[in-house]
C-alpha atoms as one frame of an Amber mdcrd trajectory, in Angstrom:
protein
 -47.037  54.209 100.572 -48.372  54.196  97.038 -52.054  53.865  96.587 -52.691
  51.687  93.796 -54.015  52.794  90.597 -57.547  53.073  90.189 -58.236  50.828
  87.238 -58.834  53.183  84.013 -62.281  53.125  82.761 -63.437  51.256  79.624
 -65.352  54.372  78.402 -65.313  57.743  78.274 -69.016  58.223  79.782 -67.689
  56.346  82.723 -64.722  58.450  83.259 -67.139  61.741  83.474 -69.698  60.221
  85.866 -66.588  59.529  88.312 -65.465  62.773  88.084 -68.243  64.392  88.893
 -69.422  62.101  91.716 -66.036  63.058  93.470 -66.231  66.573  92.646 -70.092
  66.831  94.455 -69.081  64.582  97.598 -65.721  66.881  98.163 -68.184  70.359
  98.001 -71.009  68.822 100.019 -69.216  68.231 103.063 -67.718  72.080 102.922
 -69.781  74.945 101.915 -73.451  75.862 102.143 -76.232  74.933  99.766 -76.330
  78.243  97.405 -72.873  78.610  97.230 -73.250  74.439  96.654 -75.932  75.062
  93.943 -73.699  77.638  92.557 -70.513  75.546  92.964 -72.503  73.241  91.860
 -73.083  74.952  88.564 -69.807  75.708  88.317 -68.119  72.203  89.026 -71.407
  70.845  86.525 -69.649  73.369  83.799 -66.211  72.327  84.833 -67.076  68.823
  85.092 -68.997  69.036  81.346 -65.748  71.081  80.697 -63.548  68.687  81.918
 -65.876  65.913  80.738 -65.392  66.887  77.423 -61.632  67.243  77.599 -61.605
  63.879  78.657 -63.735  62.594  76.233 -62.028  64.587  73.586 -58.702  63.306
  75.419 -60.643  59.569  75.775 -61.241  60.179  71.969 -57.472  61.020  71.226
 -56.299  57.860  73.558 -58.715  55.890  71.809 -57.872  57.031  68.416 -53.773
  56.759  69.729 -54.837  53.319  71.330 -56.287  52.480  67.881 -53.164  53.112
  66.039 -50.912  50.974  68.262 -53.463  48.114  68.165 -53.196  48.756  64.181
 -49.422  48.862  64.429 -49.558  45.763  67.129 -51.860  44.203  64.711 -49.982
  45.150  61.708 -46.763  44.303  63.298 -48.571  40.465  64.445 -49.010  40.702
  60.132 -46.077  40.881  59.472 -44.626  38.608  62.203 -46.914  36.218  61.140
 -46.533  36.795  57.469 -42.608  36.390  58.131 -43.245  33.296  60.157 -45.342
  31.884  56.951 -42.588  33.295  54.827 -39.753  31.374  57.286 -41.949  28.042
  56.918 -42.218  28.756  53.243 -38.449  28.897  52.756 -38.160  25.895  55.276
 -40.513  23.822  53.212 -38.816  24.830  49.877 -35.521  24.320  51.506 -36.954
  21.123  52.818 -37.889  20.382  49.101 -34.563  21.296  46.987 -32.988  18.827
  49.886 -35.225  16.428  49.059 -35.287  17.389  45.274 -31.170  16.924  45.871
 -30.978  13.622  47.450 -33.202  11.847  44.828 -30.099  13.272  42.511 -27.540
  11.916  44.407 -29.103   9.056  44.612 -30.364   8.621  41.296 -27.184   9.481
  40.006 -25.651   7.165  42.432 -27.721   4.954  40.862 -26.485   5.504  37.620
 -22.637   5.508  37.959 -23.408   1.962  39.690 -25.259   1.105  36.750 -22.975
   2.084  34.251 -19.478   0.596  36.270 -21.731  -2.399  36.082 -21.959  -1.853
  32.541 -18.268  -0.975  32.033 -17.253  -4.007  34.285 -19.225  -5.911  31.704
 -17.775  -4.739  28.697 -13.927  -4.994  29.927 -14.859  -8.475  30.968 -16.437
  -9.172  27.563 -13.299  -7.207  25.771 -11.378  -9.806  27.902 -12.841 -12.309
  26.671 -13.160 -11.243  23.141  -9.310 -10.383  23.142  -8.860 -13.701  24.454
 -10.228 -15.726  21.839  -9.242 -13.509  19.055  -5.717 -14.222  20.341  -6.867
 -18.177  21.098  -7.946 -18.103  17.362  -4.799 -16.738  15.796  -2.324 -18.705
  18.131  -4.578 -21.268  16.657  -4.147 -20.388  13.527  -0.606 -19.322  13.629
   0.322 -22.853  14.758  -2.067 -24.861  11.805  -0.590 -22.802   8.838   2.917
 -23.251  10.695   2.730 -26.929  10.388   0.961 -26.640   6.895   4.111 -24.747
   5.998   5.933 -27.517   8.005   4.033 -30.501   6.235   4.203 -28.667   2.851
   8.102 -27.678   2.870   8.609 -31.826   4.105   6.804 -32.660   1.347   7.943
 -30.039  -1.157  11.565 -31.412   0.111  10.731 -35.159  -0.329   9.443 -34.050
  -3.773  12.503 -31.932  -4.407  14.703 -34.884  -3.099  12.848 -37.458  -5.676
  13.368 -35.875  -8.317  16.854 -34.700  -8.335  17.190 -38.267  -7.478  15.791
 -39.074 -10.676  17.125 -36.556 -12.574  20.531 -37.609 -11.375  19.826 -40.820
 -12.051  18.716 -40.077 -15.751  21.775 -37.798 -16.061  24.098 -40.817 -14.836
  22.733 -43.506 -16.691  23.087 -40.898 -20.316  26.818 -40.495 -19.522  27.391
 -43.865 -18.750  25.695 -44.809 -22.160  27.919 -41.733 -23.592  30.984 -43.052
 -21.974  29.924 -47.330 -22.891  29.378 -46.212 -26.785  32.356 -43.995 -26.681
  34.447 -46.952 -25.129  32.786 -49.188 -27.722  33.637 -47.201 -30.393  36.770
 -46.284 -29.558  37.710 -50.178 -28.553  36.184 -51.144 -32.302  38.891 -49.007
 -33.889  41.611 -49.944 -31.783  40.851 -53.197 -32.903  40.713 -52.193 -36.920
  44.008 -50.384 -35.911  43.461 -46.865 -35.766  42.562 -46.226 -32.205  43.826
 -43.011 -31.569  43.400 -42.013 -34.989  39.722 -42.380 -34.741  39.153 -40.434
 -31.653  41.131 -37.545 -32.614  39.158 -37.527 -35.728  35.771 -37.976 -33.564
  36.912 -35.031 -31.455  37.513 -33.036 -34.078  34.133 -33.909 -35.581  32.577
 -33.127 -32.977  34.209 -29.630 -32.480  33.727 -29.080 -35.824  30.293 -29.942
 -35.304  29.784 -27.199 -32.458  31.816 -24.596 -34.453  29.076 -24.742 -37.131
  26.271 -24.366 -34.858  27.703 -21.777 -32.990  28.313 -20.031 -36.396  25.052
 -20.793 -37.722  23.452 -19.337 -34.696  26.148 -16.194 -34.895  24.954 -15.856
 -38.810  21.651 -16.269 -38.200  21.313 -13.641 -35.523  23.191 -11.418 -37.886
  20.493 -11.650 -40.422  18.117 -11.125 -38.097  19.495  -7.810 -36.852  20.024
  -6.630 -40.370  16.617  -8.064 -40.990  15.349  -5.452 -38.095  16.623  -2.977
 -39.161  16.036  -2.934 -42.614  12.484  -3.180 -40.902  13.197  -0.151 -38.802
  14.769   1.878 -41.628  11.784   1.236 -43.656   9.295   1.972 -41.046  11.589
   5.015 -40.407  11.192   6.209 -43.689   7.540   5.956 -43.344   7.281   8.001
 -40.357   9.300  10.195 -41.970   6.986  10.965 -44.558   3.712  10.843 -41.706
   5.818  13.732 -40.155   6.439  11.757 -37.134   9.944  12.800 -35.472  13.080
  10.848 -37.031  14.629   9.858 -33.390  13.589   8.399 -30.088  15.380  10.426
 -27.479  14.690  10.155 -24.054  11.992  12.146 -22.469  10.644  12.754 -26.201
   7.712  10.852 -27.699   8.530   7.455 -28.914   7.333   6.664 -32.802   4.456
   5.669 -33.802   3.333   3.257 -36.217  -0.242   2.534 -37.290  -1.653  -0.437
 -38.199  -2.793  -1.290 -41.727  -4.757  -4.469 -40.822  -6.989  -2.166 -38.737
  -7.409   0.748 -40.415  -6.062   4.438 -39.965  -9.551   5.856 -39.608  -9.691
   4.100 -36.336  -6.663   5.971 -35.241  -5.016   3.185 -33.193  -1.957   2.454
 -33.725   0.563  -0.275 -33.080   3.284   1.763 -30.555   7.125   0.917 -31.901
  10.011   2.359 -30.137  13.439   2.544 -31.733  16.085   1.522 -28.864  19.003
   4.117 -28.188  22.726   2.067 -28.944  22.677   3.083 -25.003  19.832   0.664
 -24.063  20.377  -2.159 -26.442  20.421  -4.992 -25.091  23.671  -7.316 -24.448
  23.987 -10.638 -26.464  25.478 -13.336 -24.463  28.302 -15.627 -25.632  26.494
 -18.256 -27.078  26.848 -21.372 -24.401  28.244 -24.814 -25.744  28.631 -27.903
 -24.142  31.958 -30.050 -25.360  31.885 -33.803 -24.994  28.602 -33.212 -22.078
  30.941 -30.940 -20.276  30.038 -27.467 -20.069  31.848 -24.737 -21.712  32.866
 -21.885 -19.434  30.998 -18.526 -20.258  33.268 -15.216 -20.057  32.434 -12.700
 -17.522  34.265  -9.985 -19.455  32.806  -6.485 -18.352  29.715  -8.692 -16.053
  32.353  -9.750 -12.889  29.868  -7.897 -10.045  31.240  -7.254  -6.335  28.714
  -6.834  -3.808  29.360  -4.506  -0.791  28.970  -5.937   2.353  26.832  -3.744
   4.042  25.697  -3.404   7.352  22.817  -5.932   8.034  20.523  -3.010   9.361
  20.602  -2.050   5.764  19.207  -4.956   4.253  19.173  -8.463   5.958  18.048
  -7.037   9.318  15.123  -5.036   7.926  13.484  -8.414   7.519  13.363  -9.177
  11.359  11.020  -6.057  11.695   8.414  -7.955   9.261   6.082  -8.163  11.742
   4.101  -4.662  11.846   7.630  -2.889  13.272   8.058  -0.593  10.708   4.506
   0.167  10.108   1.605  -1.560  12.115  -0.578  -2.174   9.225   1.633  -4.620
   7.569   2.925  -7.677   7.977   5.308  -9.169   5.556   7.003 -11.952   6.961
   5.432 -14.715   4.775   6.470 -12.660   1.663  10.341 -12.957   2.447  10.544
 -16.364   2.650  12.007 -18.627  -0.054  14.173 -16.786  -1.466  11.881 -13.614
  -1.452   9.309 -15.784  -4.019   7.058 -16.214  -0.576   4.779 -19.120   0.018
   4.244 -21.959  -2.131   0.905 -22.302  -3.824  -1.439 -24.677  -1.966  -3.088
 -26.298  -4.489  -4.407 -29.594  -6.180  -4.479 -28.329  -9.498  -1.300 -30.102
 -11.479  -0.393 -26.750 -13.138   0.248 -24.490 -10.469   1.472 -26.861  -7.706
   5.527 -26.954  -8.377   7.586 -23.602  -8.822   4.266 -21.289  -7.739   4.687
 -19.146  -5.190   2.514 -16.692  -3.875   4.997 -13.434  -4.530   4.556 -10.239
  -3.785   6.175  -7.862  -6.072   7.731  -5.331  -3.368   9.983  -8.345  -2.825
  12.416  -7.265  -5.292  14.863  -6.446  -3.471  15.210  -9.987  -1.380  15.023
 -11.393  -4.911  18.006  -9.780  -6.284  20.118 -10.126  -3.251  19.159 -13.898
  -2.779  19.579 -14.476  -6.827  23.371 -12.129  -6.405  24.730 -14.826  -3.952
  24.812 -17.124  -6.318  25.861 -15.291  -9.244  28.033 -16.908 -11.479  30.075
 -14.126 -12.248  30.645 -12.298  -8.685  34.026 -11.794  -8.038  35.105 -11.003
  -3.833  37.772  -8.968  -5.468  36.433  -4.528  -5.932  39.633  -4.293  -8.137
  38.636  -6.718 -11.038  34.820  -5.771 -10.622  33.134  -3.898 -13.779  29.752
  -3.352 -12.006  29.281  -2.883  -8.391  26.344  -4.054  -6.508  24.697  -2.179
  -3.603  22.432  -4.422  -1.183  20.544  -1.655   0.118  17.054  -3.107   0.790
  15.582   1.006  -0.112  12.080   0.033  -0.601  11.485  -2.120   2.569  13.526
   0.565   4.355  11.603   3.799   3.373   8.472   2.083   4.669   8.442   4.363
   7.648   9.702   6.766   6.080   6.341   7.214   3.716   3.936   5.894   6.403
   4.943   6.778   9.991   7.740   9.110  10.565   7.310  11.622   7.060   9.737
  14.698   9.236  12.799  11.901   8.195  11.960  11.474   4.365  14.623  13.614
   3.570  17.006  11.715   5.264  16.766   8.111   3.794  20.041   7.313   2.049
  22.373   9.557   4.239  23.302   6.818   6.267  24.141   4.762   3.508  26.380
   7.781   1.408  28.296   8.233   4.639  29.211   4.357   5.013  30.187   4.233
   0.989  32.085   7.367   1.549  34.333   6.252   4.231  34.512   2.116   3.538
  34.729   2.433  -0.281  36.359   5.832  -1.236  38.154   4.660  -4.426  35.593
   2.212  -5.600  32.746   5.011  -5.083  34.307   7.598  -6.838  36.628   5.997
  -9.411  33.790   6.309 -12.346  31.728   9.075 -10.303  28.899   5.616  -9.508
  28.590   5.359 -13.165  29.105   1.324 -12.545  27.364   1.205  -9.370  23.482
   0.442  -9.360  20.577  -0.872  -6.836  17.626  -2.611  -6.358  14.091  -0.590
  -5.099  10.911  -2.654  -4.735   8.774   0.377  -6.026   8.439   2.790  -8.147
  10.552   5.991  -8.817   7.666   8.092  -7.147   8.366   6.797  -3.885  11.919
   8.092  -3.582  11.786  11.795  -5.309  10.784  14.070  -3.421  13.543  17.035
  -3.810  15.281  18.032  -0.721  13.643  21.430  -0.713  10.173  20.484  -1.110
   8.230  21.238   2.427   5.012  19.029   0.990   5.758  16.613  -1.505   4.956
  12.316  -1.740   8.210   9.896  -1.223  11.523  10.666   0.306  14.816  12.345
  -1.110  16.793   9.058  -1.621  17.547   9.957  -5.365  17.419  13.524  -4.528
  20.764  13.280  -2.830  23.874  14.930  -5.325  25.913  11.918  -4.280  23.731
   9.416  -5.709  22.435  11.168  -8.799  24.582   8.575 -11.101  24.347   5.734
  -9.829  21.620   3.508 -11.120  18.300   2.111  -9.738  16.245  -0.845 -10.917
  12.536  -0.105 -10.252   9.479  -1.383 -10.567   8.786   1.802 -12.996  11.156
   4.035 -13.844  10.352   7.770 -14.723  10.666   7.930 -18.340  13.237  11.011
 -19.269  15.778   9.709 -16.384  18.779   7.458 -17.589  19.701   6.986 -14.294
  16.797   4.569 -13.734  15.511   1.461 -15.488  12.656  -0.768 -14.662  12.782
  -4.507 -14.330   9.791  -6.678 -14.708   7.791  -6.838 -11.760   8.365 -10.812
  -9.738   4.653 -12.586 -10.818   4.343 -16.300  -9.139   6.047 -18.542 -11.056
   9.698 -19.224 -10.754  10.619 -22.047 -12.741  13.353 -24.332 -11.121  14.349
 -26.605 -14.171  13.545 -26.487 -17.554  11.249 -29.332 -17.514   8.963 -26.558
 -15.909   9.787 -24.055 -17.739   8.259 -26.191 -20.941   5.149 -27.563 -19.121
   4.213 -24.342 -18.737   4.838 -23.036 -21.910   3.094 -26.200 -23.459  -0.105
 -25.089 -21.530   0.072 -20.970 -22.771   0.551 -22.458 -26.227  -1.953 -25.198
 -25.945  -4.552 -23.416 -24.157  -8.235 -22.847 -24.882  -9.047 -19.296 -25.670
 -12.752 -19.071 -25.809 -12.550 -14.855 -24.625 -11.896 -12.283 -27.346 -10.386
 -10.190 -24.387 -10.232  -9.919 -20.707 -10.093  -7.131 -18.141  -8.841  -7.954
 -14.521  -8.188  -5.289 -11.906 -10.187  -3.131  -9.788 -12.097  -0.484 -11.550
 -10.144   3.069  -9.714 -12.635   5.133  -9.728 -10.622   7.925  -7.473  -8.462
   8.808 -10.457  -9.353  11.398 -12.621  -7.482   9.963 -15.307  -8.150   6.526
 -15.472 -10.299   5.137 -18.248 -11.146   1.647 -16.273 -15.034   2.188 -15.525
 -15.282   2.899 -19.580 -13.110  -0.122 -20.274 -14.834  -2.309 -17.961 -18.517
  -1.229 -19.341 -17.398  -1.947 -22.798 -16.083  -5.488 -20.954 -20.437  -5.868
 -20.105 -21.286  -4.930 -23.296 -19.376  -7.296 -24.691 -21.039 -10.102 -23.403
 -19.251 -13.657 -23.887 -16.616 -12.300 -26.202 -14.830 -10.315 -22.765 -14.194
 -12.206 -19.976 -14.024  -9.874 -16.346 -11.674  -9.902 -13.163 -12.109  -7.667
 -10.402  -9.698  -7.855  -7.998 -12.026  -5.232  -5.595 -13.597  -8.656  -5.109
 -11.244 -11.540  -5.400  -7.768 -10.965  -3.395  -5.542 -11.196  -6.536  -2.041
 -10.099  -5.087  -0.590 -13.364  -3.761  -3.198 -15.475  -5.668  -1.925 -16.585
  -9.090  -4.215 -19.414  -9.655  -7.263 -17.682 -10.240  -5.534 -14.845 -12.285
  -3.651 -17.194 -14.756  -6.780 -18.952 -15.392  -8.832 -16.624 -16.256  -6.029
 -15.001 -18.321  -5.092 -18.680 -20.183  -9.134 -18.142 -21.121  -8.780 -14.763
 -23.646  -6.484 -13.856 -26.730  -6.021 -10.182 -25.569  -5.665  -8.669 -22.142
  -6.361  -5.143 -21.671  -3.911  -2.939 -19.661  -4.886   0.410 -18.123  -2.721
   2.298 -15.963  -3.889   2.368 -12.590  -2.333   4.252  -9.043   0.998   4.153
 -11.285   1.095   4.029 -14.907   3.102   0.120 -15.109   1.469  -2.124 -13.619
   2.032  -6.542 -12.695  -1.354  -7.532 -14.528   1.259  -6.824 -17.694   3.418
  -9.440 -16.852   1.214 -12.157 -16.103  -0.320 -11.299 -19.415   2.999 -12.275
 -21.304   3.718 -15.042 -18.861   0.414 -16.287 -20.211   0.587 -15.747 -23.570
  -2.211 -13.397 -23.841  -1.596 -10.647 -26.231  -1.392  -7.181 -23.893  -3.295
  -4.026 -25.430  -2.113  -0.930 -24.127  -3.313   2.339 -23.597  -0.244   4.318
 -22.181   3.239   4.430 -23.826   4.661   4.132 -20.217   2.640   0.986 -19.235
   5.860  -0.640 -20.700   7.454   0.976 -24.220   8.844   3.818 -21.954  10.143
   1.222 -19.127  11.425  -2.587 -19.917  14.322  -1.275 -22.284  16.351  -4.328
 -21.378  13.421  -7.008 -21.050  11.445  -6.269 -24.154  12.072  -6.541 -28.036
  11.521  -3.160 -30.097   8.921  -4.512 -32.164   5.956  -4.316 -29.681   3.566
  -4.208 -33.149   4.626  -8.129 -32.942   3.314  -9.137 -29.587   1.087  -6.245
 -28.275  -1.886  -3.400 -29.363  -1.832  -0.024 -28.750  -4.798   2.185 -28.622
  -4.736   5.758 -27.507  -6.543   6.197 -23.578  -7.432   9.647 -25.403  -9.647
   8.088 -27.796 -11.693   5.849 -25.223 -12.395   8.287 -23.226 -13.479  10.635
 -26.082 -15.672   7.341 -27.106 -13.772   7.617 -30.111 -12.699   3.597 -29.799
 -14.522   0.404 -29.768 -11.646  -2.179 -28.292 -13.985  -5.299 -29.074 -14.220
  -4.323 -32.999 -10.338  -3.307 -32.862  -9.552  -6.516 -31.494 -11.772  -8.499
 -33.805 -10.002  -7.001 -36.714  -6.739  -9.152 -36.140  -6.984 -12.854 -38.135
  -6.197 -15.620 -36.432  -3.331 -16.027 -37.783  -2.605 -12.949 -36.342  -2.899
 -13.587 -33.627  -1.148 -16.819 -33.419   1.971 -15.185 -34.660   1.705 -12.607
 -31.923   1.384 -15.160 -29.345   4.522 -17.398 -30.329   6.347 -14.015 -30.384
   5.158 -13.538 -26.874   5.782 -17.143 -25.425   9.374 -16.477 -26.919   9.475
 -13.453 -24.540   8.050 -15.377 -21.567  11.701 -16.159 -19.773  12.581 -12.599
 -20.854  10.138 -11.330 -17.064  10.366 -14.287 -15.363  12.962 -15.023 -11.895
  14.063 -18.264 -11.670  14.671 -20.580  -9.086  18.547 -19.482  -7.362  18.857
 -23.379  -6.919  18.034 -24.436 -10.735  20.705 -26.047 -12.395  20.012 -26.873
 -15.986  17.750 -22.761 -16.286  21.299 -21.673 -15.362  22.886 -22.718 -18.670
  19.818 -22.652 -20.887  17.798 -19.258 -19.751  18.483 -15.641 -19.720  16.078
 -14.681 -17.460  15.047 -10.871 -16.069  18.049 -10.940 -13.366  20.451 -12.316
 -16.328  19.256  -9.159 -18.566  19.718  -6.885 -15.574  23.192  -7.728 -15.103
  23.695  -7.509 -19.077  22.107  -3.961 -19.664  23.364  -2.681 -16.663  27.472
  -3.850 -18.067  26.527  -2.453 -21.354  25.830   1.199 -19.917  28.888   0.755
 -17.902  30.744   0.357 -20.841  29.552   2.741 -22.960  30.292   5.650 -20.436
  33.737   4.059 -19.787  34.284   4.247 -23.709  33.105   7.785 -24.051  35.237
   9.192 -21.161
């Protein structure tokens, strides 16, 4: 059996003093006391020997047992120091969760807050679409039964006064037909009955002979008269060194005024007319016992394709923001393309005022065509042919929305001309064909190989290169295009308003020396509007000013006219294009235009205008006002007043010259040549003239 282990002493002097006690009771017991003395000895050296081995091997243990206990100590370190790193991390750990879930929470917290938010703001976009749409069904349905109450009572109106107009006209030929019964009854009773009304025929044909020939003579004279005028004025030039013709594309003459003085250098613009562009006298138009005499259509019988409604009449059911979302043009179509009817109380602009807008030109010529006197249903005894292509409404998305397709407007409408009129088309090459484009030539030129240019290739296609186009401006070296006066608001439906409003332009009280109305362009590099309008302020009472920045002028004619009816002389700038409508309102109003630009009209109304534009307008250079070389209140105040009162009456003469008239009027049709008549007459004289020279 195993003896257990003594238990190791604590210290090394107690591990000698057992040794040795065990050493001296083992050599007492066995040998005798010398031998024990010297055993004694010994085992006291061996047991100091072995005494000091074990203290040196107590001291080694000790010094062994005192590294482990630094190892065990250093190894508790570090266990603890890892256990204090471990609860450390944990409490960090513990933290970033914490640190995390006050996130998630907060931003819980906030994508609660802002759905709130968002449910909020649909609900108030709701709501706010809602009564915005509330509003303009509201809206909608009031001006549609203004329009209702005001057409009714436009009608009644209407109604009335043909009424009494027919009235008037029966009760004059029933007086007519009483004294010519009387009168013709009174001879049959003196016995020469039929005598005397053969004789009073013949009077009165006679009668009518002489007046036509009076007015034949007399417009003789005055042509000679003109040109004597011209030939003089020619001369004249002639000797300034100014060029002897006006060709196209070349600079028209000049002549300067000697009222004003040459030093201003301001002159009076006059344009000699090419035999091309002259414009067509009318048969004069007789009436024969109160019956009308019939008028020959000789070389003016117009046929009128019928073209596909998604050409023209169609286009108009996109009015509403279909063929670009910006714009709505429904109200502008309507009345014959003259659009709504002034609302008004004031007496002068309530009957045959219409709020127009002048990109309408197109619905005003085909509406105006349909009840052309002088159409003919037959292509075969036409001499001009009309095309119905609505091109400015139609090239709307073309310039605005869909620019990869401007080269394509007016293919579709070649291709249909090629293969439904073949030998109409191409009997004079489309010499006698022409069209009508709300805009200006810029809008449809762009040539077919230009990767970056404004407008589309309409007039850029070979096929259409001679027929013509009436535009609101017309680029000035092209005989292919003319302009016609841009539509203003009033379209005068007999001719008792016709000379109410002519009484007013000539009656009017003109307390302005001149007025400027348009907004001021200050984007244009060119434009000399800021300079005009600061000479307008410097003025003081003697200019009176306009801005339509301000004041929505476009379908507003009241306040226009009146302030134009106010001022002797209206000044004309060119603005985003050089023509512009301000220019006729100023001649429908009898206030004198000054121009700045020879293609603000010289260059453009060939057919609309008389030559002598010294008579009826002023001309000063742009040049000079922008060089601050001209002062256009002491130009202006250089003309007399009777000056200026013979310029006017030569204007108000023009006034019928740019207006439309009503399609419905009656007595206009007999007595006025208005800007669709003159169309129609210069376009048959250029058809004639290249039919002549071929």
């Amino acid at each position: 059996m195993c003896r257990p282990m003594p238990s190791a002493p604590s210290t090394p002097e107690s591990i000698a003093s057992m040794a040795v006690g065990e050493s001296l009771q083992l050599n007492t017991q066995s040998i005798p006391a010398v031998e024990v003395a010297q055993e004694t000895k010994t085992e006291a050296d061996q047991s100091k020997l072995l005494e000091n081995e074990m203290k040196e091997q107590v001291q080694g243990d000790s010094e062994a047992t005192r590294s482990e206990r630094r190892e065990v100590e250093q190894e508790e370190g570090a266990l603890r120091s890892g256990q204090e790193d471990e609860e450390q991390d944990q409490h960090a750990e513990d933290k970033h969760e914490q640190r995390a879930e006050n996130r998630h929470a907060q931003q819980a917290e906030d994508e609660l807050e802002q759905h709130l938010e968002d449910v909020h703001g649909r609900h108030a976009e709701v709501k706010n679409k809602q009564r915005v749409e509330d509003e303009h069904e509201k809206q909608v349905e009031d001006e549609h039964e203004k329009q209702v109450e005001d057409e009714h009572e436009k009608q009644v109106e209407d109604e009335h006064e043909k009424q009494m107009e027919d009235e008037h006209e029966k009760q004059m030929e029933d007086e007519h037909e009483k004294q010519v019964d009387d009168e013709h009854e009174q001879r049959v009773e003196d016995g020469q009955g039929q005598q005397a009304e053969d004789e009073l025929e013949q009077h009165l044909e006679d009668v009518q002979d002489q007046h036509a020939e009076v007015k034949h003579q007399q417009r003789v004279d005055d042509e000679h008269e003109q040109q004597v005028k011209l030939d003089s004025r020619s001369a004249e030039h002639k000797q300034a060194g100014f060029p002897e013709e006006h060709q196209e594309g070349s600079k028209p003459k000049i002549k300067y005024s000697k009222e004003l003085g040459a030093e201003h250098g301001h002159g009076i613009f006059q344009s000699k007319q090419s035999e091309q562009e002259q414009k067509v006298e009318p048969e004069p138009q007789l009436k024969k016992h109160g019956r009308e005499v019939t008028i020959s259509c000789d070389g003016r019988r117009v046929y009128t394709y019928d073209l596909p409604p998604s050409m023209n009449i169609d286009i108009l059911k996109n009015c509403s923001g279909k063929l670009v979302p910006w714009l709505n043009f429904c109200a502008h179509h309507q009345n014959y393309g003259f659009g709504i009817a002034v609302n008004t109380t004031n007496n002068n602009f309530r009957k045959d005022w219409y709020g127009t807008d002048a990109y309408m030109l197109e619905v005003i010529f085909y509406e105006r065509m349909r009840t052309y006197t002088c159409r003919t249903s037959n292509p075969g005894e036409a001499d001009l042919f009309f095309i119905p292509f609505f091109s400015g409404l139609e090239a709307l998305p073309y310039l605005y929305t869909d620019g990869k397709r401007r080269l394509q407007q007016g293919r579709e409408l070649v291709e249909w001309l090629e293969a439904n009129a073949t030998q109409t088309w191409r009997r004079h090459g489309g010499h006698d064909h022409f069209l009508i484009a709300g805009r200006t030539a810029w809008d449809f030129c762009r040539p077919l190989t230009a990767v970056t240019w404004w407008g589309t290739s309409l007039f850029s296609n070979p096929e259409m290169e001679n027929t013509t186009a009436m535009l609101l401006e017309r680029r000035s070296w092209r005989g292919d295009e003319m302009a016609v006066p841009y539509p203003v608001g009033f379209h005068p439906s007999t001719s008792a308003s016709l000379q109410s409003w002519i009484k007013l332009v000539r009656s009017s009280t003109r307390k302005y020396l001149f007025s400027f109305s348009g907004a001021l362009r200050p984007q244009l590099v060119f434009s000399i509007r800021e300079i005009l309008s600061q000479q307008c302020t410097q003025a003081g009472s003697a200019c009176s000013r306009l801005d339509c920045g301000k004041i929505k002028c476009s379908h507003e004619p009241q306040p226009i006219y009146t302030s134009l009816l106010q001022a002797k002389f209206c000044l004309q700038p060119r603005g985003d294009t050089a023509t512009r409508r301000s220019v006729i309102d100023s001649i429908v109003s009898g206030c004198i235009p000054v121009f700045f630009h020879k293609d603000t009209a010289f260059t453009q109304y060939r057919w609309h205008l008389p030559n002598d534009y010294d008579n009826f307008s002023v001309f000063i250079d742009e040049e000079d006002i922008k060089n601050g070389k001209a002062d256009v209140k002491k130009i202006l105040e250089g003309y007399s007043a009777k000056q200026v009162e013979q310029m006017r009456e030569r204007l108000i003469g023009i006034i019928p010259n740019v207006l439309y008239r009503h399609p419905k009027s009656k007595d206009l049709s007999e007595s006025m040549r208005d800007a669709f008549d003159l169309t129609i007459e210069g376009m048959a004289q250029k058809a004639i003239q290249f039919k002549s020279s071929t």
